[in-house]
Backbone as a chain_set.jsonl record, in Angstrom:
{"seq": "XXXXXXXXXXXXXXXXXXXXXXXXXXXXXXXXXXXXXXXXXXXXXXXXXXXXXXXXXXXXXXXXXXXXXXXXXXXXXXXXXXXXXXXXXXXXXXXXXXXXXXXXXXXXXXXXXXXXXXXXXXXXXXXXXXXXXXXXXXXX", "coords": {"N": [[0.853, -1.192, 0.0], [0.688, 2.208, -1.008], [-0.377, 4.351, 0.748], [-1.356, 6.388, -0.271], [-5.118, 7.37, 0.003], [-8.337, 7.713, -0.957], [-11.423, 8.93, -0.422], [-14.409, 7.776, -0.846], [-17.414, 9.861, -1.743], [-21.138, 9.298, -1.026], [-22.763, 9.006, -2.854], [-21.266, 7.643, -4.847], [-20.86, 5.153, -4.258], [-23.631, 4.36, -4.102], [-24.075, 4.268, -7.192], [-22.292, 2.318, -7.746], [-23.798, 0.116, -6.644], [-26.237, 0.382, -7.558], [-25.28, -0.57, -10.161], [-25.841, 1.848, -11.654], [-26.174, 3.116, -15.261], [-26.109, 5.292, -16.185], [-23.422, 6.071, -15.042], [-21.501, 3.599, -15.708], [-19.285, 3.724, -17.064], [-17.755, 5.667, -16.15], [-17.313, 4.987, -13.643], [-15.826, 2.442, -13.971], [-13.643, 3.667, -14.992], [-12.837, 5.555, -12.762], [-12.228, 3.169, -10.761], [-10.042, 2.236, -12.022], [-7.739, 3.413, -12.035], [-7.716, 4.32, -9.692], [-7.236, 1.904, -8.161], [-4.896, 1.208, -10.105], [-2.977, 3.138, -9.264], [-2.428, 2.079, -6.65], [-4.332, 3.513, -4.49], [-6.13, 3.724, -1.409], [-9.211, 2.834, -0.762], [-11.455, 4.617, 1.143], [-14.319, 5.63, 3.432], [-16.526, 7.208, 5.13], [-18.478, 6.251, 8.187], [-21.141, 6.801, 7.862], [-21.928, 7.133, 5.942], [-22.329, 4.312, 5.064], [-24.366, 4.434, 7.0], [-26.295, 5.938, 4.778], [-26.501, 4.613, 2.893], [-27.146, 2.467, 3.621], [-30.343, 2.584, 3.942], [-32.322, 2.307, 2.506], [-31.74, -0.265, 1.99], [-33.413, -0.91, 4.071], [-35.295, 0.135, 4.418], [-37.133, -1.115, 2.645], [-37.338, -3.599, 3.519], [-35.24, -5.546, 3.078], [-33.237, -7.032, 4.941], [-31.136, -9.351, 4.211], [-29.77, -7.8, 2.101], [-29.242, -5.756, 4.036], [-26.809, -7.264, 5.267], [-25.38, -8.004, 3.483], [-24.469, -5.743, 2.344], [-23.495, -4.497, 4.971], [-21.077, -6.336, 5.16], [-19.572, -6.053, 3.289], [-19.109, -3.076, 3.336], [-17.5, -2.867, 6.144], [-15.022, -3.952, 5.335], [-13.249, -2.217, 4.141], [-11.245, 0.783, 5.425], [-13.217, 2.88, 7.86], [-14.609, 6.079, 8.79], [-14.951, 6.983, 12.149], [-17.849, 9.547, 13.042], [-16.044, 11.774, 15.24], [-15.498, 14.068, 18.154], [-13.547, 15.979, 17.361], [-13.951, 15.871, 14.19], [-17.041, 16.651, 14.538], [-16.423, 19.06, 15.057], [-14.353, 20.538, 12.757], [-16.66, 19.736, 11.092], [-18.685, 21.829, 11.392], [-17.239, 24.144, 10.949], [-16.694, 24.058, 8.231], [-19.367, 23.269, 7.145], [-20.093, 26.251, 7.468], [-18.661, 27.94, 6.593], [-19.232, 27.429, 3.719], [-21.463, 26.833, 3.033], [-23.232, 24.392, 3.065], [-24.821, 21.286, 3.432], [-25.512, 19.419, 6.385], [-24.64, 16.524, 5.517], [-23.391, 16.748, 3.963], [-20.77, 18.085, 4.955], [-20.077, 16.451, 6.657], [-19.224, 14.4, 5.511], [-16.789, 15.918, 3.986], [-15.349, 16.757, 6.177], [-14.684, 14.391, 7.138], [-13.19, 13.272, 5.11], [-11.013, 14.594, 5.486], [-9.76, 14.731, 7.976], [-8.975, 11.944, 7.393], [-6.861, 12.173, 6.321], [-6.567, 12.043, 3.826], [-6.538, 11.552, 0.27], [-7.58, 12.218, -1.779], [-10.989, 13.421, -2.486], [-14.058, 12.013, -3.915], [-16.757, 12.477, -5.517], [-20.034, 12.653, -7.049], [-21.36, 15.596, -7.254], [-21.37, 18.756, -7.928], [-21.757, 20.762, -5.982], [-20.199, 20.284, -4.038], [-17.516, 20.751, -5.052], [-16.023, 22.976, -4.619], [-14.62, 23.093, -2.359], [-11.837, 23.942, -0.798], [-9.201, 22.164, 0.547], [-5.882, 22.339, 2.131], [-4.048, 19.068, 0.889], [-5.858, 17.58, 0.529], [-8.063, 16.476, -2.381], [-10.767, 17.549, -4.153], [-12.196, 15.683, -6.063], [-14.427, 15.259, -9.558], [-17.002, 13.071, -10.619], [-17.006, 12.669, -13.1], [-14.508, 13.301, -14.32], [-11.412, 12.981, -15.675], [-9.701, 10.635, -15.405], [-6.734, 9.014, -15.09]], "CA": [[0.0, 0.0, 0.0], [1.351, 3.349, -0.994], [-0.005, 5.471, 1.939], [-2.472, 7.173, -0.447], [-6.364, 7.223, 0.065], [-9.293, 8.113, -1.382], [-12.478, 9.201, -0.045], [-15.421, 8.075, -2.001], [-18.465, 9.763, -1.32], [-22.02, 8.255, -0.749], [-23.324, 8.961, -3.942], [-20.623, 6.74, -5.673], [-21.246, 3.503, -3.631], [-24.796, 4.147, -4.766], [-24.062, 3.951, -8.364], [-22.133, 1.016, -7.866], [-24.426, -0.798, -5.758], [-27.177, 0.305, -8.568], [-24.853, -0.283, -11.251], [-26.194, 3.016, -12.638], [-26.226, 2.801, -16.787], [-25.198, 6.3, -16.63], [-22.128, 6.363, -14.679], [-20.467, 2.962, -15.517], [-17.775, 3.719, -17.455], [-16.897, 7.02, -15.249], [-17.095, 4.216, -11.902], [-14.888, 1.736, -14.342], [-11.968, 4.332, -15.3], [-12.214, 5.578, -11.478], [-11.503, 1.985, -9.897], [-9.026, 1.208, -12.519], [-7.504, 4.877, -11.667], [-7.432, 3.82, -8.186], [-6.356, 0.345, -8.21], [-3.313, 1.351, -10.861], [-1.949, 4.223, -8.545], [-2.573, 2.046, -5.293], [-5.27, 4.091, -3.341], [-6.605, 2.873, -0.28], [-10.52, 3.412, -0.65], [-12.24, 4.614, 2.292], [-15.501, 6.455, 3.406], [-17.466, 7.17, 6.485], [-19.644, 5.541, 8.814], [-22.345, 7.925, 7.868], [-21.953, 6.39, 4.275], [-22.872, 2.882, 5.394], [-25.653, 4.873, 7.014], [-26.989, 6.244, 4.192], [-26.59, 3.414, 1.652], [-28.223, 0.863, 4.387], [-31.706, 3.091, 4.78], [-33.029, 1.892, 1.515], [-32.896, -2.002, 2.197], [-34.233, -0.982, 5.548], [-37.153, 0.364, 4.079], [-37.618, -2.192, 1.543], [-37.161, -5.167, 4.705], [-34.492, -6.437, 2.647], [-32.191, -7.513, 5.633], [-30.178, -10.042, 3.704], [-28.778, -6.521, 1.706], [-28.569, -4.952, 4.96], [-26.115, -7.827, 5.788], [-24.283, -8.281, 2.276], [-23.568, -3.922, 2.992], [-22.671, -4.056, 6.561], [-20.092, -6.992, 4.919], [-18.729, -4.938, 1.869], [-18.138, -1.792, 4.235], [-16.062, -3.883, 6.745], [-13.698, -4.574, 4.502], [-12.625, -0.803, 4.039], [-11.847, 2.13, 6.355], [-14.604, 3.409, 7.926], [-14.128, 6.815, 9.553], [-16.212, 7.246, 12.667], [-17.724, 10.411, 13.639], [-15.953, 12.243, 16.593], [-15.539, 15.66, 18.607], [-12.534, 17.067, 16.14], [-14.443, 16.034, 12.783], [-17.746, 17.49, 14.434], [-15.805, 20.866, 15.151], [-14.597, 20.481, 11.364], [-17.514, 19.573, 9.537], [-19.367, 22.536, 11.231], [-16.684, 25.21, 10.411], [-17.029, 23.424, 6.56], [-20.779, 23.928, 6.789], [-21.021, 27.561, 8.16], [-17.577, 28.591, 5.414], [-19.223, 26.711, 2.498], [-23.088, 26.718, 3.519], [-23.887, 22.984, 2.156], [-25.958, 20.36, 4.036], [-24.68, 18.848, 7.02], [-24.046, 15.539, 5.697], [-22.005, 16.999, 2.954], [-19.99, 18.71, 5.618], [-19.473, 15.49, 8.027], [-18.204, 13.809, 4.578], [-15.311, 16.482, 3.91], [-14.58, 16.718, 7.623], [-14.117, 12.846, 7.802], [-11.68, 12.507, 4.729], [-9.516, 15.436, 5.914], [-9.245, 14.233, 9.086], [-8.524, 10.796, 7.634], [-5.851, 12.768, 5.627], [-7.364, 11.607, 2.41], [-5.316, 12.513, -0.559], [-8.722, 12.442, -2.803], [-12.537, 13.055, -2.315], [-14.173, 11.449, -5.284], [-18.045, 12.498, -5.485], [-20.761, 13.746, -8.2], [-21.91, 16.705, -6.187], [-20.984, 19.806, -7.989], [-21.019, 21.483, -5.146], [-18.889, 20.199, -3.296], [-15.933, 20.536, -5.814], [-15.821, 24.179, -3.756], [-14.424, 22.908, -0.773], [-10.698, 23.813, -0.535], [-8.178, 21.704, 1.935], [-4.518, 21.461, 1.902], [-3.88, 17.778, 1.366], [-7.599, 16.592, 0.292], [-8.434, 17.581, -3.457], [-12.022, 16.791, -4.317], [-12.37, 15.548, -7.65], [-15.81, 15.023, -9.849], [-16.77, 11.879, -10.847], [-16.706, 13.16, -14.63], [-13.512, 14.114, -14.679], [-11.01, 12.234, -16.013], [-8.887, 9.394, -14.714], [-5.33, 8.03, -16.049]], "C": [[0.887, 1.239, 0.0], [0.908, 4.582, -0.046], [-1.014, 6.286, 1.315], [-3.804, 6.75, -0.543], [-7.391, 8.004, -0.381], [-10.598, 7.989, -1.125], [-13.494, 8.994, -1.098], [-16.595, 8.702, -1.209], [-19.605, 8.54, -1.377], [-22.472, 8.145, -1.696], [-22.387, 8.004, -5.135], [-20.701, 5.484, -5.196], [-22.537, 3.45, -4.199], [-24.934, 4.153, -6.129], [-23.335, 2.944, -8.623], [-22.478, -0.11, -7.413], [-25.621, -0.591, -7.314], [-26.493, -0.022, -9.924], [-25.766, 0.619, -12.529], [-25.421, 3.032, -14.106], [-25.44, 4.147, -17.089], [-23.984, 6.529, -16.526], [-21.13, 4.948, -14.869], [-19.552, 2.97, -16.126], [-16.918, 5.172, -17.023], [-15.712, 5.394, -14.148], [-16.225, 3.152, -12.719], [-13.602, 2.289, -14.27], [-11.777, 4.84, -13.828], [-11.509, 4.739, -10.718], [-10.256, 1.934, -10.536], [-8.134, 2.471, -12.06], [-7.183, 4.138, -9.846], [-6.684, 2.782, -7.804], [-4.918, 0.205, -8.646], [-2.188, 2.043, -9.842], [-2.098, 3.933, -7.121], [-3.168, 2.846, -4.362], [-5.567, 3.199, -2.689], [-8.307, 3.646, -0.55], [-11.529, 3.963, 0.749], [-13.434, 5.83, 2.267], [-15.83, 5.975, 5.013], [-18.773, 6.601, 7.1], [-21.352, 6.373, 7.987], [-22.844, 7.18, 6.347], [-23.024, 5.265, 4.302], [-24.283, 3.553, 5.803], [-27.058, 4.916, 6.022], [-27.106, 5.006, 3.004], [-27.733, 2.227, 2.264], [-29.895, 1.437, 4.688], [-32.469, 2.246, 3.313], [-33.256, 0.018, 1.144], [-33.239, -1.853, 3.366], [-35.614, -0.806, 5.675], [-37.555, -0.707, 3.342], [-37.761, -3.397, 2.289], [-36.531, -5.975, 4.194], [-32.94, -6.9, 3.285], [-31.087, -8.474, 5.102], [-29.094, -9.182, 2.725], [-28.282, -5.98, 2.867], [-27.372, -5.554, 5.204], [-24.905, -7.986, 4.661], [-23.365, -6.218, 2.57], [-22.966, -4.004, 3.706], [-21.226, -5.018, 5.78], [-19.26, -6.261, 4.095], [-17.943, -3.668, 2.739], [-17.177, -2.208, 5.215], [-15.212, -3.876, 6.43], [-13.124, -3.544, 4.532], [-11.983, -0.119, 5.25], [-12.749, 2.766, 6.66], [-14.024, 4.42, 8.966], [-15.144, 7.248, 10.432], [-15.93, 8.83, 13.099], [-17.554, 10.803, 15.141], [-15.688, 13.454, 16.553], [-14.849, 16.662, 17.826], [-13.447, 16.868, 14.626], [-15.997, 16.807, 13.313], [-17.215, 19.114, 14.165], [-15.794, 21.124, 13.719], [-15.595, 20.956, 10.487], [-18.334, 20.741, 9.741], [-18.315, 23.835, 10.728], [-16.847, 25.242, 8.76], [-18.216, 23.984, 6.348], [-20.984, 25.664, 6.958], [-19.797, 28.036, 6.728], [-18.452, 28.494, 4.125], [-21.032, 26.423, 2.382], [-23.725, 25.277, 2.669], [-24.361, 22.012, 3.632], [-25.26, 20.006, 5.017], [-24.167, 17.557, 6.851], [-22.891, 15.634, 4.687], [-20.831, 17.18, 3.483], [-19.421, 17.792, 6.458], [-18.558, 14.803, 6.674], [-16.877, 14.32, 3.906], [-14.639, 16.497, 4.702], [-13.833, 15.457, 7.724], [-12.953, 12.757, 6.447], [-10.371, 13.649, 4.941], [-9.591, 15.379, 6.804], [-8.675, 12.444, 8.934], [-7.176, 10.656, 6.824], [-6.014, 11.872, 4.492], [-7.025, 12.2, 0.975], [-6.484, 13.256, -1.884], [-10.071, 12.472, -2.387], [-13.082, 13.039, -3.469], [-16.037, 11.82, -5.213], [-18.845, 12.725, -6.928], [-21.769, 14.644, -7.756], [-20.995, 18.041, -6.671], [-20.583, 20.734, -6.916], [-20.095, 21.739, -4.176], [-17.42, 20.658, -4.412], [-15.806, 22.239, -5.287], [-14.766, 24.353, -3.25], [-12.717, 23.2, -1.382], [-10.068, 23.125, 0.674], [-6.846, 21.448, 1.423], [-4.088, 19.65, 2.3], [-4.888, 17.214, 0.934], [-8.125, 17.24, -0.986], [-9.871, 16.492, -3.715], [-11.829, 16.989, -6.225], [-13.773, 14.413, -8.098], [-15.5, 13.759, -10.695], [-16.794, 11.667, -12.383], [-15.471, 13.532, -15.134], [-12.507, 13.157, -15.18], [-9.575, 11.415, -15.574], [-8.45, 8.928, -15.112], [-6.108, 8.136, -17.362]], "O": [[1.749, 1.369, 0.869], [1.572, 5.616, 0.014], [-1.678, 6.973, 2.091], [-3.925, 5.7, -1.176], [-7.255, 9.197, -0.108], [-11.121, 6.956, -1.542], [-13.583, 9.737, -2.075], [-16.854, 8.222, -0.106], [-19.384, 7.353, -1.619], [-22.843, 6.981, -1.847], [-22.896, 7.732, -6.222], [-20.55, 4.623, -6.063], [-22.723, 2.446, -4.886], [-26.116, 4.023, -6.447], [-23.529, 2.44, -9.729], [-21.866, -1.167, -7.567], [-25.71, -1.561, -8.067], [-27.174, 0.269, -10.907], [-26.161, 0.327, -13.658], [-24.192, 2.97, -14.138], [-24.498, 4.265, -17.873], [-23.308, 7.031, -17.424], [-20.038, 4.996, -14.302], [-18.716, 2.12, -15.816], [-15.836, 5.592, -17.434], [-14.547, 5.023, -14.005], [-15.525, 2.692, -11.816], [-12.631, 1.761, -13.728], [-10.632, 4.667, -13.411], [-10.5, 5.059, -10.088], [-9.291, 1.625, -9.838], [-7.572, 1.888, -11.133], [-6.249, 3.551, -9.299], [-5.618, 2.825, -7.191], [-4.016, -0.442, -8.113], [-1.019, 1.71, -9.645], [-2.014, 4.833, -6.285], [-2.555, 2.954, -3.3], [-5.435, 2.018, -3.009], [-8.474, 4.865, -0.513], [-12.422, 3.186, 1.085], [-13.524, 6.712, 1.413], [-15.572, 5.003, 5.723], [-19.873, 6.537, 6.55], [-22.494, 5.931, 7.862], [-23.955, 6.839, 5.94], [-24.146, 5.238, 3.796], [-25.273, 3.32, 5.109], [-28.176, 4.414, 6.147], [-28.157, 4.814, 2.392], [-28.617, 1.522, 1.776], [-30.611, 0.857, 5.504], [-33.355, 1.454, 3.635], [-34.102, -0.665, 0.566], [-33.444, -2.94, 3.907], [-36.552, -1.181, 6.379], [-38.643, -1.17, 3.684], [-38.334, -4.318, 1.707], [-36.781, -7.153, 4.447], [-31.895, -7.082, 2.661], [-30.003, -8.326, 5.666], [-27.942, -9.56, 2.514], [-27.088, -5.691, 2.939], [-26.496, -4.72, 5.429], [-23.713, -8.074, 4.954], [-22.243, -5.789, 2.839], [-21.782, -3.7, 3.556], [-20.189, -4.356, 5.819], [-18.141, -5.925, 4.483], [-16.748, -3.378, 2.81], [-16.006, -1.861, 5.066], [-14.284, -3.78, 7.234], [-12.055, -3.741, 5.111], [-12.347, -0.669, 6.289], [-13.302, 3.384, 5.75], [-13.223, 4.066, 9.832], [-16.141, 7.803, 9.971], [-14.866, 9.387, 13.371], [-18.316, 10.496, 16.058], [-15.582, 14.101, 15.511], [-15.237, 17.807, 17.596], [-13.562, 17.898, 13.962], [-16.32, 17.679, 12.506], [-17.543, 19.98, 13.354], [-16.735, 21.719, 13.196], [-15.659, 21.859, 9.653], [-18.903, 21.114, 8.715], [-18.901, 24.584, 9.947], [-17.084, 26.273, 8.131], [-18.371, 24.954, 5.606], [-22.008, 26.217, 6.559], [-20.39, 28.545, 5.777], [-18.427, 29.493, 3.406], [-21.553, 25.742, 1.499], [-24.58, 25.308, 1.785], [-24.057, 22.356, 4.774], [-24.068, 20.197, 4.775], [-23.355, 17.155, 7.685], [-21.872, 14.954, 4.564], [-19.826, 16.719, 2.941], [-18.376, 18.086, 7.038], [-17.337, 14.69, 6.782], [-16.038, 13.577, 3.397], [-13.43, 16.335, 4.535], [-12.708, 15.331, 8.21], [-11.876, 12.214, 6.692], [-9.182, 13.543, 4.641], [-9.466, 16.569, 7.092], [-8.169, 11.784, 9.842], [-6.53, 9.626, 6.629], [-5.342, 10.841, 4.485], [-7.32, 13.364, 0.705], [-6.362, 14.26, -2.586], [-10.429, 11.427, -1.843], [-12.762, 13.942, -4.242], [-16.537, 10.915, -4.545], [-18.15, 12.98, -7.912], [-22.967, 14.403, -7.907], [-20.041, 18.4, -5.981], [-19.515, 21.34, -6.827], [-19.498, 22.697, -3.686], [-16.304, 20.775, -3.907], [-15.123, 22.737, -6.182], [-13.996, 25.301, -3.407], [-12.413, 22.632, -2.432], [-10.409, 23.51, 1.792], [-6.58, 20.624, 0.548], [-3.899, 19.12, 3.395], [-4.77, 15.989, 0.97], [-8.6, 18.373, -0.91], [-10.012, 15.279, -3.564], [-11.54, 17.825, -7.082], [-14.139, 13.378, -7.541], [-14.456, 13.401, -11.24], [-16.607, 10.545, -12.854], [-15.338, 14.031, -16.251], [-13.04, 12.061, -15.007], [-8.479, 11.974, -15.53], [-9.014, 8.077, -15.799], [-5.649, 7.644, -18.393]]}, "num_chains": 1, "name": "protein.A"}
């Protein structure tokens, strides 16, 4: 492992959990992009959150359980007292949602060399050390 990591947001687990028609040959050249230049993939608890509400509603516990397994496998960054402080200075600088704001907080506190989303607005956010890059953009 080369030490570098990459933050995916939540909205990219959900196009590869839906294998969305639109985005699979972005979410192909990203992995292979990732995989080539040794990233470490990681994302936040909050992620798993949001990905697991939709077989929760649906009562499809045997997804809830194949998810909770898939996220395991990764880094998972939990929220605490320094990424709250963070994510609200993020939100009040940058005025975006609070879960947008817990998801920049958590990969620059997990010193995250990339945040990978398709959320225009985030591609805003400045951090030394954490460059957010759109999931349109282009990769190796």
């Amino acid at each position: 492992m080369s030490g570098k990591k990459a933050f995916l947001d939540t909205n990219i687990f959900i196009y590869l959990i839906e294998e969305n028609p639109l985005y699979l040959k972005q979410l192909h050249k990203l992995l292979g992009f990732l995989e080539k230049n040794d990233y470490e993939i990681i994302t936040s608890t909050l992620t798993l959150g949001e990905i697991l509400t939709k077989p929760y509603k649906d009562n499809r516990l045997d997804l809830v359980e194949t998810y909770k397994a898939f996220f395991l496998e990764m880094e998972l960054i939990e929220l605490n007292s320094e990424i709250a402080s963070s994510f609200a200075k993020v939100r009040a600088e940058y005025k975006i949602k609070t879960p947008d704001a817990v998801q920049l907080a958590s990969a620059v506190y997990a010193k995250a060399d990339l945040f990978v989303t398709n959320d225009d607005e985030l591609s805003r956010f400045e951090s030394e050390g954490c460059r957010v890059v759109l999931l349109g953009e282009s990769f190796g």
